[in-house]
C-alpha positions in Angstrom: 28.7 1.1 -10.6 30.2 -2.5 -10.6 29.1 -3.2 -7.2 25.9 -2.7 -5.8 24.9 -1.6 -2.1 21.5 -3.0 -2.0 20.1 -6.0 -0.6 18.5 -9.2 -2.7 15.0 -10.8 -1.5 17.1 -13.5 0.6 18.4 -11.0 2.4 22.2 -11.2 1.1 24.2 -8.5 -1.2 22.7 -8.3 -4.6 24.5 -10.0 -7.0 24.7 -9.3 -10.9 21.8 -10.0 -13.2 23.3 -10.2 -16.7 26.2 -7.8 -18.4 25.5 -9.8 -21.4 23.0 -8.3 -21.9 23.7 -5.3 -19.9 20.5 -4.8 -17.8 19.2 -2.9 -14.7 17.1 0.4 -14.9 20.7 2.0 -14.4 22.3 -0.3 -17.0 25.2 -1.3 -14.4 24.1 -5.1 -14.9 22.1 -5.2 -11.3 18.5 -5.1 -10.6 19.3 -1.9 -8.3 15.8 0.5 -7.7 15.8 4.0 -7.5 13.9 6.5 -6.8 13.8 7.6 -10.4 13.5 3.7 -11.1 9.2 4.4 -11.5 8.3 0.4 -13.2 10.5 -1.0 -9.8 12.6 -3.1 -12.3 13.5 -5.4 -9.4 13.3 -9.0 -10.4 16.2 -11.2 -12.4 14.2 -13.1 -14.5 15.5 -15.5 -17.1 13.1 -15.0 -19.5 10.9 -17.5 -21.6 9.5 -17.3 -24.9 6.1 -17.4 -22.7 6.7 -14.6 -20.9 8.1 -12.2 -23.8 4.7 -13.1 -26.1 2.7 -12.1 -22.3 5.2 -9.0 -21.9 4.3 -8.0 -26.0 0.7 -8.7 -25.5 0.1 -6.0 -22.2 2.3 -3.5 -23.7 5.9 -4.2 -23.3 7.9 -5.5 -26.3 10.9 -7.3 -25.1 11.8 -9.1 -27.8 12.0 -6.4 -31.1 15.8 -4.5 -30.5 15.5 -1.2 -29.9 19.2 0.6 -31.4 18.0 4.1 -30.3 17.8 3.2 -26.5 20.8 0.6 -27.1 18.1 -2.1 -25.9 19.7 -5.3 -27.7 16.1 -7.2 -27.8 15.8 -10.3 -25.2 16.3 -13.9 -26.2 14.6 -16.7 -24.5 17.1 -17.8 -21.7 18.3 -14.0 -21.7 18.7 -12.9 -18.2 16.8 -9.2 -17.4 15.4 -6.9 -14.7 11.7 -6.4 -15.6 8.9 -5.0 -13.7 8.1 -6.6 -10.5 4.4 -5.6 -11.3 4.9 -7.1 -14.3 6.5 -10.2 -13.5 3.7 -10.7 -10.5 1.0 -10.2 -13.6 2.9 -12.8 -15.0 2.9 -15.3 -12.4 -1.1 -14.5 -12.0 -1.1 -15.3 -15.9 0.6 -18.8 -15.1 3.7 -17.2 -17.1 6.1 -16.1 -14.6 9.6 -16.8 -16.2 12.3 -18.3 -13.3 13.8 -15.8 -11.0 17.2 -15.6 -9.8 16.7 -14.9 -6.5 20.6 -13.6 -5.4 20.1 -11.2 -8.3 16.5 -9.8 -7.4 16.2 -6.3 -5.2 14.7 -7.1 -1.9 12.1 -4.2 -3.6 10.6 -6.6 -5.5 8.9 -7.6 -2.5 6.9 -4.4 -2.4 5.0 -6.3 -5.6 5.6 -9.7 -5.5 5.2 -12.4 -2.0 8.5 -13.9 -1.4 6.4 -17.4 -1.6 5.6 -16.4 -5.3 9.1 -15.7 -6.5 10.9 -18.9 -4.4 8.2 -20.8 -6.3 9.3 -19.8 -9.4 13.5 -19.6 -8.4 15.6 -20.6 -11.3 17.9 -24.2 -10.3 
């Protein structure tokens, strides 16, 4: 799936997150949600070294590669589609790494307030 049919948060056609590393639940590079998609992994995020040391401290180790689910292991300024629970958790925690908003599924918004993720918009 190089294109995908779903809508960002703005409203507009959801553009890639990152094929380098390839992300998305589906591992097609976009922040798509299905219903098999159970975390929501909605938001672009570029993440921070913050927000992987948060993400490793509730339960969800970002940062150590994982070969047997070819999961690479994110790198500060890495771009990824994480939790839109999490990332909300984050932004309570005063660690919410910058979202790219053309890149983030308009089912984020089920999580996370628009306000919240515009306040934290990367550039």
């Amino acid at each position: 799936m190089n294109e995908s049919k779903q809508r960002n948060v703005l409203g507009g056609p959801l553009s890639p997150c990152s094929h380098d590393p390839v992300t998305g639940f589906y591992r097609d590079g976009h922040c798509n949600v299905g219903a098999d998609d159970l975390g929501c992994h909605a938001v672009c995020a570029e993440v921070t070294e913050e927000f992987l040391a948060f993400s490793k401290n509730t339960g969800n180790d970002l940062s150590t590669p994982r070969p047997e689910y070819g999961f690479p292991g994110l790198q500060p300024g890495d771009r990824w589609c994480v939790c839109a629970a999490r990332w909300f958790e984050a932004y309570e925690a005063g660690v919410a790494p910058p979202a790219i908003l053309k890149a983030t599924s308009e089912a984020a918004l089920q999580h996370v307030p628009l306000a919240a993720l515009q306040e934290h918009a990367a550039g």
